[in-house]
N, C-alpha and C positions, 0 to 999 in steps of 0.2 A: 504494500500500500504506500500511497505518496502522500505525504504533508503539502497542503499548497497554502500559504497565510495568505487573507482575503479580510484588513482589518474593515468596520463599518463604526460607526458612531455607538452614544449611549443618554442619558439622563435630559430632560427637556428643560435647557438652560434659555435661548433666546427665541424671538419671537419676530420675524422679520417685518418691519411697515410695512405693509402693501395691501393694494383693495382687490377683490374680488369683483370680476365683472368680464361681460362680455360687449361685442361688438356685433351688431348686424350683418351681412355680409349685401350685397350689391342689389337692389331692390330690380324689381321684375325679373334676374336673371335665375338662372341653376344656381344649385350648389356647387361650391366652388372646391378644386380636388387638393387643394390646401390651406391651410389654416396658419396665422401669425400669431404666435406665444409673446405675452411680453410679463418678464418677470421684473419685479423691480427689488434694488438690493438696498437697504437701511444704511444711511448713514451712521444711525448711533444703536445698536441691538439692545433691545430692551429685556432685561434679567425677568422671569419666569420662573418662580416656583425654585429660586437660588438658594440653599442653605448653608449659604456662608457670607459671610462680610466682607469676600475679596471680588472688586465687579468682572464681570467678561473680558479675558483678555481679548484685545485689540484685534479685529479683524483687516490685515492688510488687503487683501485681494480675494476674489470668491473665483471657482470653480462653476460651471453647469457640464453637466453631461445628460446627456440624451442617450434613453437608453431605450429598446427596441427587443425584445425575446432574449434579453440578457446580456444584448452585446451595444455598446458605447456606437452611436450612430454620428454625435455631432455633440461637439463640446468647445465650450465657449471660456474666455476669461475676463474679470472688470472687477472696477474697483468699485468699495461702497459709494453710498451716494449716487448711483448710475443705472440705468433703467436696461435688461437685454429683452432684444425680440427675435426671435427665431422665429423663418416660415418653413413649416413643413408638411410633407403628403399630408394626409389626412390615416390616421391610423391610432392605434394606440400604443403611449409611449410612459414611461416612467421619467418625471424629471428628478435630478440629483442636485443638489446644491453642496458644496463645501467650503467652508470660512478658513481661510487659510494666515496663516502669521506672517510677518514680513520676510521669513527664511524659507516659507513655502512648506512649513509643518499645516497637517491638518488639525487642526483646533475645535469645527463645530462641523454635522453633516446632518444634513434633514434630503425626504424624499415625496413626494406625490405622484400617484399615476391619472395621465388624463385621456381621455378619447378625443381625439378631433376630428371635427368633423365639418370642416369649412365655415365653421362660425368663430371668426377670433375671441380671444380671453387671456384675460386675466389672471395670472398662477399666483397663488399666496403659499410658501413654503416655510415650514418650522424646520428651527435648526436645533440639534442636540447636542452634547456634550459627544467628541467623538472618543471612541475605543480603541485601544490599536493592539491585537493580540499577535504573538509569537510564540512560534513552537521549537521548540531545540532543535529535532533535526527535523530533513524530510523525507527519512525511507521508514517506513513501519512496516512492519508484518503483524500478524496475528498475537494478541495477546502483549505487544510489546507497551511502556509503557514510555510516557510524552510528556514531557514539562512544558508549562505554562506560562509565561508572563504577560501583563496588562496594565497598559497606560493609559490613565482619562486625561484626555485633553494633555498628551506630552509631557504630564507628572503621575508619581504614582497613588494611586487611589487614595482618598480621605475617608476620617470618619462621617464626613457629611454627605460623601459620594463612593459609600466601598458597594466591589463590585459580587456578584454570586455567579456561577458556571455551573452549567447546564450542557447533556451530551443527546443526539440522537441513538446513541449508541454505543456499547461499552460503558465505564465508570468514570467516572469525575469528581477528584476530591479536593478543594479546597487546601493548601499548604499550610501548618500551622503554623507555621514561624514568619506567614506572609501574613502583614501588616493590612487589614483591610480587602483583603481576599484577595490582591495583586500576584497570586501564582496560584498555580493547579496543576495537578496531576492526572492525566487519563489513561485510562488501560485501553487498548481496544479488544473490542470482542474476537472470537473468534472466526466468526468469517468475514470475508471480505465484500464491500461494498462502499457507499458514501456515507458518510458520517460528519456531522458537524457539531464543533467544543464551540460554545460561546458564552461570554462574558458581558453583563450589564450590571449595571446602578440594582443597587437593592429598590425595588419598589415601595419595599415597608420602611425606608428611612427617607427616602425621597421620590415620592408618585407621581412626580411630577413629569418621567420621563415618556416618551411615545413610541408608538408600534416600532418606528423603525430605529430604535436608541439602543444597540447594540454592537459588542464587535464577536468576527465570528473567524473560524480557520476550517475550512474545509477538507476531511480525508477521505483521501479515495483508495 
């Protein structure tokens, strides 16, 4: 089996300005076979459900990606304060947002999925506290066992943000001499298939986080 690390966000820190809304599309004609996205990015991200006295760090630049049956279609970069609009076919697509630091570390990531369908709009995306997991190596076999570490937001975990891990498969156990649950151990099962270790914000210490606030490593 192979280790591939695939880290994803965690805990719902900010909350992006932006309105929701759509646009008509061209009166008396068809529908139209694409659709212009326009997401707009917050000058100052507004703390959400924060249990700490330290504010968001500083978002230098944000990430979009466009993603389509799991694969990156179209991917964009800007700075806050800055409106993007992407036209595309009309289909359905997962938008990705990620707040990145001025050294180009991931810091915050939120996602939405939307259908288009020749009527432009308006995307409103939450961004979360991102996760960034790692696994020590990446050859497994059956039964072998996998060290864990995880980082929220590029530091490691707090008491106001520790994290819990969870496996599709095989066991997962929490390290005890890791501070805030920032390491784990998985065993994998005996046979082989896909399997995914992931690591998020405790919801009973802080519920503030959302569906997609997570980071994950998938084995195959």
């Amino acid at each position: 089996m192979r280790v591939v690390p695939s880290p994803l966000p965690v805990l719902c820190l900010l909350l992006l300005a932006s309105a929701a809304g759509c646009a008509a599309g061209g009166a008396g004609g068809g529908a139209s076979s694409t659709t212009t996205v326009t997401i707009p990015l917050g000058s100052t991200p507004t703390a959400v459900g924060v249990l700490t006295t330290t504010p968001p760090p500083t978002i230098a630049s944000f990430r979009i990606d466009v993603l389509q049956g799991g694969a990156v279609v179209r991917t964009a970069t800007a700075r806050p304060g800055t409106t993007v609009q992407m036209t595309l076919a009309n289909g359905s697509y997962t938008f990705r947002l990620v707040g990145l630091d001025g050294g180009g570390i991931p810091l915050y990531q939120g996602q939405t999925p939307a259908r288009l369908t020749g009527v432009d709009l308006v995307l409103s995306i939450t961004l979360s506290g991102y996760v960034a997991v790692v696994a020590d190596h990446t050859s497994v076999n059956p039964g072998d066992a996998v060290h864990f570490t995880a980082q929220f937001m590029n530091a490691p975990p707090t008491a106001a943000n520790p994290l819990i891990w969870s496996a599709t498969g095989g066991t997962v156990t929490v390290d005890a001499n890791a501070a805030n649950g920032a390491a784990a151990t998985w065993i994998a099962p005996q046979q082989a298939g896909g399997f995914t270790v992931t690591a998020k914000v405790d919801p009973a210490v802080n519920p503030e986080q959302v569906a997609n606030g997570s980071g994950d490593t998938v084995i195959t």
